[in-house]
Structures are given as structure tokens and as C-alpha cells.
FINUFI-142331 format. One record per residue (C-alpha): residue in one letter; x, y, z. Coordinates in steps of 0.001 Angstrom, whole numbers, padded with zeros to 6 digits, always signed. Layout:
// residues N
aXYZ ...
//
This chain:
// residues 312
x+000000+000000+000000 x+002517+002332+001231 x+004509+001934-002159 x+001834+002542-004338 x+000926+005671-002773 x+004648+006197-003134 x+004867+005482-006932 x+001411+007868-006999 x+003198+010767-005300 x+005980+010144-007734 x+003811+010414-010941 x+002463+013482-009516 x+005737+015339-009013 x+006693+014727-012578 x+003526+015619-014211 x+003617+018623-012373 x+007440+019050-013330 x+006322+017912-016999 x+003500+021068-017452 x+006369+023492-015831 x+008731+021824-018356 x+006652+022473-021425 x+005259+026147-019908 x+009225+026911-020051 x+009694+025418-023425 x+006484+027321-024043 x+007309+030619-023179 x+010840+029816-024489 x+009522+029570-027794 x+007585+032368-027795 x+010254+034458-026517 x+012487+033066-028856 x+009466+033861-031774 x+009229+037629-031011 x+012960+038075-031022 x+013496+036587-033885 x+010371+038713-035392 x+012512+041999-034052 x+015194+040996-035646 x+013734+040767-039299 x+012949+044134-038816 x+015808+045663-037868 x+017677+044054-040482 x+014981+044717-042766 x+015684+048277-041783 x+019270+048273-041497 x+019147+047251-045079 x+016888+049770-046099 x+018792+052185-044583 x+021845+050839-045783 x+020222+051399-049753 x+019460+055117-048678 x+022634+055803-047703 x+024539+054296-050666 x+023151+056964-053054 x+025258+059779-053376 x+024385+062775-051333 x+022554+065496-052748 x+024468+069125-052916 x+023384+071108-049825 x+023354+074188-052757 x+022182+074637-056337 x+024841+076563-058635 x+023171+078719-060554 x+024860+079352-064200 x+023054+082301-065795 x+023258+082710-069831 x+024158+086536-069736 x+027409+085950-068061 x+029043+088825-069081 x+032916+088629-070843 x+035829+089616-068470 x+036215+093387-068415 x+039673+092950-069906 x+038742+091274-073018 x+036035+094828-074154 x+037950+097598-075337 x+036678+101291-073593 x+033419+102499-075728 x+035015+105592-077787 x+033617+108810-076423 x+032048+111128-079209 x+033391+114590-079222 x+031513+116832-081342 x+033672+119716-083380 x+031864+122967-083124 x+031016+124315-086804 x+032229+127957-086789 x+030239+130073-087387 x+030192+132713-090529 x+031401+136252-089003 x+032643+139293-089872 x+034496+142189-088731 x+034507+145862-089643 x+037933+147065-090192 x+039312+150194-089164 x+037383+153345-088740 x+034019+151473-088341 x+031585+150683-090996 x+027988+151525-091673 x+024689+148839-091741 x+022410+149426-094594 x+018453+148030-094971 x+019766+146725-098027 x+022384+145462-100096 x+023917+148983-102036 x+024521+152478-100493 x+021223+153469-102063 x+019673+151846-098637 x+019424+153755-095567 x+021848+153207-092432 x+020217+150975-089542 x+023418+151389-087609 x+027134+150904-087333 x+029845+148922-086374 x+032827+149881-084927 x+036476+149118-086229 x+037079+145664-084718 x+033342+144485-083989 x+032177+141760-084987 x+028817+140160-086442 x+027405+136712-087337 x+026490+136451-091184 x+023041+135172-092082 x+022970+135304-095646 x+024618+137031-099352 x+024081+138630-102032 x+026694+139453-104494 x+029203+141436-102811 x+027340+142317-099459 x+026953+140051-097008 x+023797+140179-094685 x+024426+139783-090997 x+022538+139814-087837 x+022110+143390-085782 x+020754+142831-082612 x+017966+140457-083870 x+017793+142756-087349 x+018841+141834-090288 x+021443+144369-091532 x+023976+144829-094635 x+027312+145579-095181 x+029860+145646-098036 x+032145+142755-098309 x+035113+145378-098892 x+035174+147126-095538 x+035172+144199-093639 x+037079+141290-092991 x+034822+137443-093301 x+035307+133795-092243 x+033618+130702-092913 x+031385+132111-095290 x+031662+129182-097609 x+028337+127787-097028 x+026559+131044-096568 x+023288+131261-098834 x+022547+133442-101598 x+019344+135444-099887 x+016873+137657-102112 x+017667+141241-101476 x+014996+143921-100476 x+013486+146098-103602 x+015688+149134-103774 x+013552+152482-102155 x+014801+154271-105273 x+012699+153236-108452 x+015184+152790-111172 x+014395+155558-114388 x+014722+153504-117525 x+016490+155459-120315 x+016333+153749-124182 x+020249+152751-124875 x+019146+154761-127525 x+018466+158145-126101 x+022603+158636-126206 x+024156+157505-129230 x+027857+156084-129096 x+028887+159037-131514 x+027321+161776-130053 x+028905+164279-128374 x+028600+164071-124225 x+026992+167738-123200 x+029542+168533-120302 x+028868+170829-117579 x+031759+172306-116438 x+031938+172887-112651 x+032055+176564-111755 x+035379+178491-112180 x+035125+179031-108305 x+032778+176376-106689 x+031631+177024-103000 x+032428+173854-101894 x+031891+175318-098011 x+035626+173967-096973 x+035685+170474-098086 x+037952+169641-100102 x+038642+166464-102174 x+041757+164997-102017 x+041710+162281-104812 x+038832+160564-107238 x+039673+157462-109180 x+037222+155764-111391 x+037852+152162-112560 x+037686+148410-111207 x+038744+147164-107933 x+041505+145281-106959 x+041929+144874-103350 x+041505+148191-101566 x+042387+150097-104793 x+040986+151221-107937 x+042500+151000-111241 x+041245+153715-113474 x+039777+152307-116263 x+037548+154218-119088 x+035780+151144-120751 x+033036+149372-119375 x+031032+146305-120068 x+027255+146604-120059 x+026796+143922-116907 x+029903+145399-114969 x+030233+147993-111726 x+031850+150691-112273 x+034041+151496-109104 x+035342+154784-107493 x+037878+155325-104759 x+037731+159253-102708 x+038678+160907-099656 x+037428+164404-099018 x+038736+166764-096261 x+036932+169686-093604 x+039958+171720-094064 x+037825+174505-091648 x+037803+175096-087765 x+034110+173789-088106 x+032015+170772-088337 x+029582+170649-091530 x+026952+169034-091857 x+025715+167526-095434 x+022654+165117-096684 x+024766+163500-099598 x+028005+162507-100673 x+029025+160350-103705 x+029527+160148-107518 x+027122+161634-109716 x+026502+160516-113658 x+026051+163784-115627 x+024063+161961-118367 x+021479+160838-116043 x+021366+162176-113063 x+021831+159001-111261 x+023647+159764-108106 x+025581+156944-105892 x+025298+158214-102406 x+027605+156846-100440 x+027294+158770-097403 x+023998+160814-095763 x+021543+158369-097660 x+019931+157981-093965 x+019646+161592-092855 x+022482+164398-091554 x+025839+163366-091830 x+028576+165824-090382 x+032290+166547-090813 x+034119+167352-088227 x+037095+170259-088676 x+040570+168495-089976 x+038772+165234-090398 x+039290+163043-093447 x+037355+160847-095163 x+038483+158521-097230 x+035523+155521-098936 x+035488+152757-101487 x+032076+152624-103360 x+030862+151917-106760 x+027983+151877-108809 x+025616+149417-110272 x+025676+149479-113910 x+021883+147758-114502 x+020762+149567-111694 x+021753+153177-112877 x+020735+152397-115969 x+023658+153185-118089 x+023214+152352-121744 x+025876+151911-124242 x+027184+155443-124747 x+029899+157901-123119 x+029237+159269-119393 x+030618+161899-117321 x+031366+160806-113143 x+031848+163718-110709 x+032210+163763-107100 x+029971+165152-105661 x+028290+166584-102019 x+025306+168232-101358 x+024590+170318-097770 x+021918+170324-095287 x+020390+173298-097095 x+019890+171838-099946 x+022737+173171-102059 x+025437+170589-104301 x+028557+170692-105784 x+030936+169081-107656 x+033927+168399-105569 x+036027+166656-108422 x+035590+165757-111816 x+034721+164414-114555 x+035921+161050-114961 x+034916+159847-118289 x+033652+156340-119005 x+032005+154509-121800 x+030071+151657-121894 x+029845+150275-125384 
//
């Protein structure tokens, strides 16, 4: 009896050490299960990371290469820099002694002003040998031979005003080439009031001076050189002063056209003038040139005289 209750006890023990056994191996296997599950993942994730990390970094930065770039500084030569000449301008100066402006291009105009010896003006336009220039905002003219010009090579031909003294048409015919020129002779003691004329010379120009000439083409000028004196104490005043034509009465003022002129005692006047053949209307035929001065009361004489001329 007492060993089978023994052998029963015995069974017991070991059944009971058995289920504790298997519970071990049990929870052994489990254990061992989930750590073997952790581990997959890790290396699944090791070796995920480990494929990450093999590509090749990106650049923290972007270069950025612009088209435009511009060529070193060194390789552009320096832009030029434009300088712009200055055109001169057309001038003039009057030469010594001064020189009267005219409304018009001839001594048969009236004086707007004057310009003294040295002064200078800016030339707006020509017309044959007077140049127009700008007066204080008018337009003036002056003779190309009392004055000295530059850069007048472009300056335009302009149209002149009409002349204030109506040319008097005389037939070529009215004085025949053979007839005989009627000659007044001056008086055999003029009253010339004092002024006296020093010289008269009728001809063409050449430079300041005048060649006497006595034949004359039908299109030329005929030119005339004087100088007149006050030989008084006084100063006298005249209205004209110039060459007169006998034959026609045509008379090239060359001084007093504009109103009073005066002479002052002792001074001398010396001019350089000459007259328009077309304009004074000097047919073919033989004419008689004096020089002459008329006062402020009205009365003229011949200072010097006759220079005779023919136009064929």
C-alpha cells in the first residue's frame, strides 16, 4: 500500500514538473518567436537604410549658371567717347574806322546802324558782294570790302529787299555812241563850303584800290575810290556825298543816304564805293562821273571831276 501511494506521489511530481517543463519550453519559444520577429525588422531596416545611404548625397546648394554671363572686363575695349567739333560760325568784322549797316544790299539803302572798327557780327545770308548779318535780332547789310569774313563758304545766296529808289529807264538809244557828251563844267570858283577832295579814281577794284579804267562792259560795276577833307575850324553838316553821272542824273550816295551826316574840322574821309551798272541804268554810250556833295540846305557841288567812261 505504502509503495503505491509512493509510486502515486511520484507520478504526480513529474507531471507537475512535466507542465512546468513544457510552460518553459512554451514561453521559451515564444520568446524566442518575437525576437526573432525583431530581428527581421531591424535588419529589414538596417538594409533599407543601408540602400538610402549608398546613393550619393545630394548638394546642400544649387549653382546657378546664368546665360548673360558677361565677358571679363579685360577682353572689351573702352566704348570711344564722341566729341563733337563745333562748326564755326560765318562772321565778320569791320575794319578800321568802323563801318555803316544798310536796310539793303547797295549804299542806295538807308543806315540801320554801325559797327565799330574791330566788332564783330554773325552772317546770315549774301548777295553778291554784301553780305547780310545779324544786328541785334535785325537783319542788316554791309559791303564785303570794308570788312574782314570767315567761314562764309556755305553762306546762302538770300533775295535782297526792292531798292527804295525806283530805277528811271532810259532807251540805250536816247545817247548815241557818236554823239557828243553835253559837259557841264563845274564853276570856275565852286563854294564847296571847306571840303575839299583829295583824290577821285574811277575804274575796277583790286583789293583796296581802284585801277582807273575808261571802258566798261554793259553787266559790270563801275568802281570809285575818294577821300574828301573839312579843311575849316568847323564841323559841316551835309545830306549826300558820292559820284554823280552827268548823263542821267543818277547819283551813288555813299554817305547821308539815312539823314544828316557831319564833318568834323581836320577830319578826313576817305571811302570805297561803286555803282551798279543795270541799276543806274547806263546804256551803251559815253558818261561823265563827278564827285559830288550836297549840304543840309539843300545846295550841291561838284567836288572833283569828270571822270569819263564809256560803256559800249
Amino acid at each position: 500500500m505504502r509503495g503505491s501511494a509512493g509510486f502515486g506521489q511520484e507520478r504526480t511530481i513529474w507531471l507537475i514538473v512535466g507542465v512546468i517543463v513544457v510552460a518553459l519550453i512554451g514561453i521559451g519559444l515564444l520568446w524566442l518567436g518575437f525576437t526573432l520577429g525583431q530581428g527581421g525588422r531591424g535588419t529589414e531596416v538596417a538594409q533599407a537604410t543601408t540602400t538610402v545611404t549608398s546613393l550619393a548625397p545630394l548638394p546642400t546648394s544649387l549653382a546657378v549658371v546664368s546665360t548673360n554671363t558677361p565677358l571679363p572686363s579685360d577682353t572689351l575695349p573702352p566704348a570711344p567717347t564722341a566729341t563733337e567739333t563745333p562748326i564755326p560760325e560765318p562772321m565778320i568784322v569791320a575794319q578800321e574806322g568802323g563801318v555803316n549797316l544798310r536796310s539793303g544790299p547797295g549804299t542806295s539803302f538807308s543806315t540801320v546802324g554801325r559797327l565799330e572798327g574791330g566788332v564783330s557780327a554773325r552772317v546770315t545770308g549774301r548777295y553778291g558782294e554784301w553780305w547780310q548779318v545779324d544786328y541785334g535780332g535785325v537783319s542788316a547789310w554791309v559791303a564785303d570790302w570794308v570788312v574782314t569774313a570767315s567761314n562764309t563758304d556755305g553762306v546762302p545766296e538770300v533775295v535782297p529787299p526792292p531798292s527804295p529808289i525806283p530805277p528811271t529807264r532810259i532807251p540805250p538809244t536816247a545817247i548815241p555812241p557818236t554823239a557828243a557828251p553835253t559837259v557841264i563844267p563845274p564853276t570856275a570858283a565852286p563854294d564847296t563850303r571847306g571840303i575839299k577832295a583829295n583824290t577821285f579814281v574811277v575804274g575796277n577794284k583790286s583789293g583796296e584800290n581802284v585801277k582807273p579804267n575808261t571802258v566798261f562792259g554793259n553787266a559790270g560795276d563801275i568802281w570809285f575810290k575818294f577821300e574828301v577833307v573839312n579843311t575849316t575850324g568847323g564841323s559841316i553838316k551835309y545830306t549826300k556825298l558820292g559820284c554823280w553821272v552827268q548823263e542821267n542824273g543818277h547819283f551813288q550816295v555813299s554817305w547821308g543816304d539815312a539823314g544828316t551826316e557831319t564833318l568834323e574840322a581836320g577830319q578826313v574821309l576817305t571811302w570805297l564805293d561803286h555803282i551798279y551798272n543795270e541799276k543806274a541804268n547806263m546804256g551803251s554810250g559815253t558818261y561823265h562821273l563827278w564827285l559830288r556833295i550836297c549840304f543840309e540846305d539843300g545846295y550841291c557841288v561838284n567836288l572833283a571831276g569828270p571822270a569819263e567812261v564809256r560803256i559800249p
